[in-house]
Structure formats: structure tokens, C-alpha cells
C-alpha positions as CSV (number, residue, x, y, z in Angstrom):
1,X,20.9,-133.1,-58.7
2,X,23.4,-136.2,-59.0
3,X,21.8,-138.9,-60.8
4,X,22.3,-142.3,-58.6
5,X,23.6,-145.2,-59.8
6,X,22.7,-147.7,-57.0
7,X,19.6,-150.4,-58.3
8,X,15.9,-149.9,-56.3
9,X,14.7,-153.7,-57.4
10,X,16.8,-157.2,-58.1
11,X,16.1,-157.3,-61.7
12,X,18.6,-154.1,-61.9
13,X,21.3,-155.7,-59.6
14,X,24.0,-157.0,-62.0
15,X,25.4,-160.6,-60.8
16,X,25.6,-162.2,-57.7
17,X,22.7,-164.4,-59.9
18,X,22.5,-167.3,-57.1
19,X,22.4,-164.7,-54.3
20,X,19.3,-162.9,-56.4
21,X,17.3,-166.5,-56.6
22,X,17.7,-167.2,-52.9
23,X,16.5,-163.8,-52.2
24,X,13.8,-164.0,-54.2
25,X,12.4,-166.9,-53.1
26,X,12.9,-165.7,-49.7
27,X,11.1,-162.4,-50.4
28,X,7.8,-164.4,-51.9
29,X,7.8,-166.5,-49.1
30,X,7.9,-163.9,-46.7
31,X,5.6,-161.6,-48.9
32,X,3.0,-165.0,-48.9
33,X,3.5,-165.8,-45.2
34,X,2.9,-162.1,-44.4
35,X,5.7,-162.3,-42.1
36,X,8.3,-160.4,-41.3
37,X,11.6,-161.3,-43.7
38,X,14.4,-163.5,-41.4
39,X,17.5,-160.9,-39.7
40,X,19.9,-161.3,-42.4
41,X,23.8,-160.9,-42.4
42,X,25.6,-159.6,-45.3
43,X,29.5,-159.4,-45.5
44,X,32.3,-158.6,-48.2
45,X,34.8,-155.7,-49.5
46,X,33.5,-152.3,-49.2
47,X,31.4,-151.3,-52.0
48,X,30.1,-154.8,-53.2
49,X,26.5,-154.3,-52.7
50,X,25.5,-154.7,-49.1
51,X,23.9,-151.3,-48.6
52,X,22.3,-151.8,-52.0
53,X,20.6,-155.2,-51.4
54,X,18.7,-153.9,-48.3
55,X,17.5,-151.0,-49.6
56,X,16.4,-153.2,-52.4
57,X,15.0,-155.5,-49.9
58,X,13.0,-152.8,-48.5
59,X,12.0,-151.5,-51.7
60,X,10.5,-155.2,-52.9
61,X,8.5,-155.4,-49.9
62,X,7.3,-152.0,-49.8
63,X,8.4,-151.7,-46.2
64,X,10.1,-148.7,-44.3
65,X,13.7,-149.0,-43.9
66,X,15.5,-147.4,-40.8
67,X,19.4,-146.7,-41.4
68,X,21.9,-146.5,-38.4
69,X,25.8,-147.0,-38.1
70,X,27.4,-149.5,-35.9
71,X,29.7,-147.1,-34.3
72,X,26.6,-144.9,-33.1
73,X,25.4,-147.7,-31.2
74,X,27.4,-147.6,-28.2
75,X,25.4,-147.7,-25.0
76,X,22.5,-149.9,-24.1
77,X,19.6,-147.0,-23.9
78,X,20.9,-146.6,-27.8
79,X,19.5,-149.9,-28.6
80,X,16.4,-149.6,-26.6
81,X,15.3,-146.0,-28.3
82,X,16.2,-147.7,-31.7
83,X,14.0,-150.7,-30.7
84,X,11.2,-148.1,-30.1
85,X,11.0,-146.4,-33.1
86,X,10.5,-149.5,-35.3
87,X,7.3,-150.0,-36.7
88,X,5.5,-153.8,-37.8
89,X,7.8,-155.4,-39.9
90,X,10.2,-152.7,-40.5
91,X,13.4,-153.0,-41.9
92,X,16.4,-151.9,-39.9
93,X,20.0,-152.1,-41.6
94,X,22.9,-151.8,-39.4
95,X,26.1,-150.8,-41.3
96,X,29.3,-152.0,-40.2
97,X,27.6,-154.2,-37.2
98,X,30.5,-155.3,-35.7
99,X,31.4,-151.5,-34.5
100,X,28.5,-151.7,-32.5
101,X,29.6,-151.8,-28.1
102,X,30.1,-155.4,-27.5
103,X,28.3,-154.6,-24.2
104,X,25.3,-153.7,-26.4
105,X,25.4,-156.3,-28.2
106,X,23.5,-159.1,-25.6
107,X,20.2,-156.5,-25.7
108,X,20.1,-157.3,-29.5
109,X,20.0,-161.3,-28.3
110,X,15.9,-161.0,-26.9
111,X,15.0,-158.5,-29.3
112,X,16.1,-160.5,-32.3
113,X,14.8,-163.6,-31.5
114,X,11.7,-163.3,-29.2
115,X,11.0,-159.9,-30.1
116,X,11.2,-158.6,-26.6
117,X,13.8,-156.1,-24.1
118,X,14.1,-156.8,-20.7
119,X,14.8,-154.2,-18.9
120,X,16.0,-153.6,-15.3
121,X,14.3,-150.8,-13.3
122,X,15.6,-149.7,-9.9
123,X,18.7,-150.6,-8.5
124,X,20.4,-153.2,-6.1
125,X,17.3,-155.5,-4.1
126,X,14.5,-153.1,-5.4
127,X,15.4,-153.5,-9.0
128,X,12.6,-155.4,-11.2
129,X,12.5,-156.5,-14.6
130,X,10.5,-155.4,-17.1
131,X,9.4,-157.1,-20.5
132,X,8.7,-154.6,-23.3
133,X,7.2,-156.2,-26.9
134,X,9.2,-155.0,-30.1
135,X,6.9,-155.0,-33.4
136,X,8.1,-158.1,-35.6
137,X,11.1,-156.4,-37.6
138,X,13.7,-157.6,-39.6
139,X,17.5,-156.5,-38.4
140,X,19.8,-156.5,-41.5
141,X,23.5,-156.4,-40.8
142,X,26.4,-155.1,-43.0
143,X,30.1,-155.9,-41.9
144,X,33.6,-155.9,-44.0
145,X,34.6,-157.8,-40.9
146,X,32.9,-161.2,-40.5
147,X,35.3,-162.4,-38.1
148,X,34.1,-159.3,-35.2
149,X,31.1,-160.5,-35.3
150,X,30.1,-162.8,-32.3
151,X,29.3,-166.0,-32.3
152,X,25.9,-166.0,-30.7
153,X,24.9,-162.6,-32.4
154,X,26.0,-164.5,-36.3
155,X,23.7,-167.6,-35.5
156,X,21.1,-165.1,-35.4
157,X,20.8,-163.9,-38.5
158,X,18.5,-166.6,-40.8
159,X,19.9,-165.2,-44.2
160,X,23.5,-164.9,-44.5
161,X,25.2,-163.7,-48.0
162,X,29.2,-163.4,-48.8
163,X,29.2,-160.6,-51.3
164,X,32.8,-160.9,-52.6
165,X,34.7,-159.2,-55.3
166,X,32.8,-159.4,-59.1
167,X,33.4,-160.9,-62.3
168,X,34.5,-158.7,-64.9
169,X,31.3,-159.5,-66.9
170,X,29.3,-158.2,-64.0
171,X,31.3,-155.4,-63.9
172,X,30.7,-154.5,-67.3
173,X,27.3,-154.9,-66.9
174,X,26.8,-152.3,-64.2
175,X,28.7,-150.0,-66.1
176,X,26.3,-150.4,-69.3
177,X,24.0,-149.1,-66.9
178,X,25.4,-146.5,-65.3
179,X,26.5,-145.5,-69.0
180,X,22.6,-145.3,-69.6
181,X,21.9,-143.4,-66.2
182,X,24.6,-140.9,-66.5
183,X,23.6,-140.0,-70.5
184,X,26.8,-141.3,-72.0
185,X,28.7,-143.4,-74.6
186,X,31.5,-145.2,-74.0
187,X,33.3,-147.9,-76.6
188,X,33.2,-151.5,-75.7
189,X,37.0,-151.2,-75.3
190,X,36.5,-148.4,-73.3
191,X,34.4,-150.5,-70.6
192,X,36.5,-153.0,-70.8
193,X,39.2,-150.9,-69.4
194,X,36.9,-149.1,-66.8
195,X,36.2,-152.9,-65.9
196,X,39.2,-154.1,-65.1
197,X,40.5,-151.1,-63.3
198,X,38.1,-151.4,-61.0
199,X,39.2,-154.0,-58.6
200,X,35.9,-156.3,-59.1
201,X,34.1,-153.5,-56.5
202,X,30.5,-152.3,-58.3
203,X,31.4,-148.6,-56.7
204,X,34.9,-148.4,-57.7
205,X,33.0,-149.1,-61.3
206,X,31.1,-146.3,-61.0
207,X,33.2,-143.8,-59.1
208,X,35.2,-144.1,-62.4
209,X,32.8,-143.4,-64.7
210,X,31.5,-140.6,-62.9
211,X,35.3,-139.2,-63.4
212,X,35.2,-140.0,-67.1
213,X,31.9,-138.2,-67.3
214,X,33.5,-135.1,-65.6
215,X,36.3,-135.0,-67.5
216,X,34.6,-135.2,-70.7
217,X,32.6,-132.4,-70.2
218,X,35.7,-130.3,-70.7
219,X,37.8,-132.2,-72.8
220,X,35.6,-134.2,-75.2
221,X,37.9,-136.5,-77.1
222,X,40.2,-137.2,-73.7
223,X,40.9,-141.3,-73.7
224,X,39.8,-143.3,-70.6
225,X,43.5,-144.7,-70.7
226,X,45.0,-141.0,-69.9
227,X,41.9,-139.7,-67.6
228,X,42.9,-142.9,-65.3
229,X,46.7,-142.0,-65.5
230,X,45.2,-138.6,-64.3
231,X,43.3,-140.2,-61.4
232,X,46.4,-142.2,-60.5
233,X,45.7,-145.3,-61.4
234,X,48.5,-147.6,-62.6
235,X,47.2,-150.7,-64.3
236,X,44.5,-153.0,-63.2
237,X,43.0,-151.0,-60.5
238,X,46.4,-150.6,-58.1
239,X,46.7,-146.9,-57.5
240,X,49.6,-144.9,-55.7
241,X,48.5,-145.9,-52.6
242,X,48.8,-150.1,-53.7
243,X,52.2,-149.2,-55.2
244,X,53.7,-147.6,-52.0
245,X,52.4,-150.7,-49.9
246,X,54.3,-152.5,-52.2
247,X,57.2,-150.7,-52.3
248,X,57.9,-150.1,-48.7
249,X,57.8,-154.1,-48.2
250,X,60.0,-154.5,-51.6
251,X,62.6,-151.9,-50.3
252,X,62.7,-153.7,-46.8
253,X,63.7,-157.1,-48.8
254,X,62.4,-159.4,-45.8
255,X,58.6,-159.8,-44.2
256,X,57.3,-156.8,-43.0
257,X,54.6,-155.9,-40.0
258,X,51.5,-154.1,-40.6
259,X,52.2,-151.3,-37.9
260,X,55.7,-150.7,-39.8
261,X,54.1,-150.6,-43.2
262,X,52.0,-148.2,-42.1
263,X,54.6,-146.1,-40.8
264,X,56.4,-146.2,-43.7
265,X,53.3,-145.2,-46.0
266,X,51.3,-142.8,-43.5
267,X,48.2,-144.5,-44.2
268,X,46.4,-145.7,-41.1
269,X,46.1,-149.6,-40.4
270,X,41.9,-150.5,-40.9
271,X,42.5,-148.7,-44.3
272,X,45.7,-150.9,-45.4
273,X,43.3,-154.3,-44.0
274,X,40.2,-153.4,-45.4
275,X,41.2,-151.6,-48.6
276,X,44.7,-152.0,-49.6
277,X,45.8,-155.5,-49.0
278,X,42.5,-157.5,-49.8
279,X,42.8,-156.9,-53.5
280,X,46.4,-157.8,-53.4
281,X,46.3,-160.8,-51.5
282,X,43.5,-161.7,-54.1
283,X,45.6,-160.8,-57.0
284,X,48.7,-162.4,-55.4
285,X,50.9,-159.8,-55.2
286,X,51.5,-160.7,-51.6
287,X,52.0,-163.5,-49.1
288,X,50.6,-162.6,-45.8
289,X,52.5,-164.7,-42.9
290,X,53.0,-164.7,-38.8
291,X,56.4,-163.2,-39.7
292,X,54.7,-160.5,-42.0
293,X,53.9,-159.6,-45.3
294,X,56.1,-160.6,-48.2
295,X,55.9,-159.9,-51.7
296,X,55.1,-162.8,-54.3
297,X,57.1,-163.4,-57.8
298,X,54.3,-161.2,-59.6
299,X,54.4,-158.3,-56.6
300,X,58.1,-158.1,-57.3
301,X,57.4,-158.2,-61.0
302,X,54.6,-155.2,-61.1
303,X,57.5,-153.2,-59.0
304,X,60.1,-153.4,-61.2
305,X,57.6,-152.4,-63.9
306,X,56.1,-150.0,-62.4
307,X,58.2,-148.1,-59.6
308,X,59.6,-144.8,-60.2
């Protein structure tokens, strides 16, 4: 059985320290009030905690938590049968919200904030509508994509967090206790480097160590340093997949479209948006422009160094 890594309470969620205050407050409050917690809306990088905090949510209040994905809500009677199987104060997480139908997305309006679904019955000049009750719930919502999500559906949601990337202190943090989870020792230098190859992302931390342990079980005295080369990684996270975005757009010598870069690479556009060029842009390796994307000074730099 694969041990998990991800933390059931705050006290074992490394950083995000003012994001853990307001939630706790938030959490006695509602825990006091014995009301249900406010819809709350969490966005950042994939892998930054989202799923983690509502689970932990759910866990604090000792409240059921219902699970769906975005993309499998995509007609309205999908948002009615979810409405129906919530209990009192439930917790219902939405992963990757803004997938869900736009046209679905008015039902969630009523239900949200009056805790009701009106429903039309009958068609044309016989049609009526009826007004069903939905237990008091909280809706959590998880996107990478703030900007998808609709105005009127955002100013919803009474809690909102930005989960972004984390420092390297955090990340070391989480990876002491991982080590501890996963029955291992590793040198401070060691998670050092594990920390700063992982791009600031909690489950790029711990994907890595769960490699390190693998490997280790076969080769005992392998080096972190040559188990990353091993898993591709070049230096500071970037991986072959970073270095070929690079290099298409440093071979092309001027600005370069998304579409064409991912031509050039074979690697499909949401992943380049949401999990290639995020870090680089943060890193500034790369200037993203109406005309395209063009490499910075240090982009050019970690080419010449590193391109074969």
C-alpha cells in the first residue's frame, strides 16, 4: 500500500502561513456559528495544494466531502443530481471549475447563494416552475485558470485563496516530512537539491522523492544529483520538455506563436500554458508578447549551457 504524502489537518500543511490563519479563523467561526463554511475559490499552478486544503477543510470540520471534476459536469440534470445527493453542510470540491458547461453554470447561481434550484417542468405555455431546497453546503472550487471563471459565478465564492508557487524553505519543509512518511534519510544537501529542482510545486517535491526512494532500493549509495539526471532533469527543475520549448523558439531567432511551438515540440497547447511556460515566465527565461514568445538574456544563456 503506497504510503500518502498529502497533510489531513493545517498544522501538517507546510507554508502558505497567512493562508492557514485566515482559514483558521474562518473554520472556528464557522465551527461556533454551526454554520455551513462560505463557497470558497482556490486557484494556482497544478500541484500547489488546492485539492489538499479541502480535504483538509473537510477533515477539520468532520464533515463529508463529495469529489467531482469540472469536465463531468456538462448538462444541467448533472448539476441537479449532484445538488441531490449533498447532505447538511457537506462539502463539495469541484476540480478544475472552469471546465464545467458554461450553460450549466447559471443553475449553480440559486443553488449557491439561496440554496434553492428552480426548475422548469412541462414545456412551452404549460411549463411551471418549481422550487427545490438544497441542504446548506459549502461548494469549493479548484481552477489553474482563474481567468475562465465567470464573473458572476467568482463573486460567489466568500473565501478566495491564490495558492502560488512555494518558497524553497517550504519546500524543504514538506520534504522533511515526506522523508519521515516514506522511512528515509536524506542529507541536508540532498534536500536542498530535491528543493530546488522542484519548481516551487509541493507535488513535484514529492514525486521526486518517491523516485529517490525507488531508486535507492536498488542501488543504495546512488547520488540524488545522478538519479535526477536519470529522470531528465537538467538543473533547477527544467526538464527535456522546458529545454525543447526553449529551443524551438531559440532556433527560430525571432517571437514565436504558441500553436507553432507546439508543433515544433509535439506537446499539446494546455500542457505548454499550464505547465511549461508558467515556471519560465516566472524564472524569466521568457518574454511572452502579442507578437509571441521570445527568449530573455538568461533563456538564451541556460541554452547555450545546456543544449546538446
Amino acid at each position: 500500500m503506497q504510503v500518502s504524502l498529502r497533510p489531513t489537518n493545517l498544522s501538517e500543511f507546510k507554508g502558505k502561513q497567512e493562508i492557514k490563519d485566515n482559514l483558521s479563523i474562518y473554520l472556528k467561526s464557522c465551527l461556533t456559528q454551526e454554520k455551513p463554511l462560505d463557497h470558497c475559490l482556490f486557484y494556482g499552478l497544478p500541484g500547489t495544494g488546492k485539492t489538499s486544503l479541502a480535504y483538509i477543510i473537510a477533515q477539520e470540520l468532520n464533515r463529508r466531502i463529495r469529489i467531482v471534476q469540472g469536465s463531468s459536469i456538462q448538462r444541467n440534470i448533472d448539476v441537479i443530481n449532484l445538488a441531490m445527493t449533498l447532505n447538511e453542510f457537506d462539502i463539495l470540491f469541484i476540480d478544475e471549475i472552469h471546465a464545467i458547461n458554461p450553460q450549466c453554470i447559471e443553475l449553480l447561481y440559486s443553488i449557491m447563494e439561496d440554496f434553492v434550484i428552480d426548475i422548469s417542468l412541462g414545456k412551452d405555455f404549460n411549463s411551471k416552475i418549481t422550487r427545490i431546497n438544497v441542504p446548506q453546503f459549502t461548494l469549493i472550487g479548484a481552477t489553474t485558470i482563474l481567468g475562465k471563471i465567470p464573473q458572476p459565478l467568482e463573486d460567489r465564492f466568500g473565501i478566495v485563496f491564490n495558492l502560488k508557487t512555494y518558497e524553497l524553505a517550504d519546500i524543504i519543509d514538506i520534504l522533511k516530512s515526506s522523508m519521515i512518511k516514506l522511512d528515509m534519510t536524506l542529507t541536508d544537501k540532498e534536500l536542498m537539491l530535491l528543493s530546488e529542482n522542484a519548481k516551487g510545486i509541493p507535488r513535484n517535491a514529492n514525486r521526486l522523492i518517491r523516485r529517490v526512494k525507488d531508486f535507492r532500493i536498488s542501488h543504495e549509495t546512488l547520488s540524488v544529483h545522478k538519479i535526477l539526471k536519470k529522470l531528465q532533469i537538467i538543473d533547477k527543475g527544467l526538464d527535456i520538455d522546458d529545454l525543447a520549448y526553449l529551443k524551438a523558439i531559440n532556433d527560430v531567432k525571432r517571437p514565436l506563436g504558441l500553436k507553432s511551438i507546439s508543433q515544433l515540440i509535439n506537446i499539446d497547447v494546455n500542457t505548454i500554458e499550464t505547465k511549461i511556460e508558467p515556471y519560465l515566465m516566472q524564472k524569466q527565461y521568457v518574454n511572452k508578447s502579442i507578437s509571441g514568445r521570445l527568449l530573455t538574456n538568461k533563456g538564451e544563456t541556460f541554452i547555450k549551457r545546456y543544449a546538446v
